[in-house]
C-alpha positions, 0 to 999 in steps of 0.5 A: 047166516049171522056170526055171534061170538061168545066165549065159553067152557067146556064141563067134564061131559063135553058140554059148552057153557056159554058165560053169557046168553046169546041175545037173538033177533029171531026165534030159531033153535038150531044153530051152527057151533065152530068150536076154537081152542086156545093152545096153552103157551098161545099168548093173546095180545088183546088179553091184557089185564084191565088194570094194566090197560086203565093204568097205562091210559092214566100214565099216558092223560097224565103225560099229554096234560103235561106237555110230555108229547111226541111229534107224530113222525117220530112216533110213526118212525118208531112204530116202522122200525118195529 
């Protein structure tokens, strides 16, 4: 059995729908469906909105071209503290 993960919605009949197609290798019609909701106040870490991630990762080229860098250990002892 292969795993595809896709997200999707659910209309006011209880049908899914997919918000992409699901791109097969094979011709089956039948699959397996494990529907995950996500809990309201659940809050996704990997959700971060786009533009906050391309302007951090502009910030932080911006630094390294500047020579505002730490040394590794100090980061590594910051990451252990948490």
């Amino acid at each position: 059995m292969k795993a595809v993960e896709v997200n999707a919605s659910i209309d006011q009949n209880g049908n899914l729908i997919l918000d992409e197609p699901i791109q097969t290798e094979n011709n089956s019609n039948r699959v397996r469906v494990i529907v995950l909701f996500t809990e309201q106040e659940e809050n996704d870490p990997d959700d971060t909105p786009i533009e906050d991630v391309k302007a951090s990762l502009k910030r932080g080229f911006q630094q390294a071209k500047a020579g505002q860098t730490r040394p590794i250990s100090e980061l590594w002892s910051r990451i252990d503290a948490e």
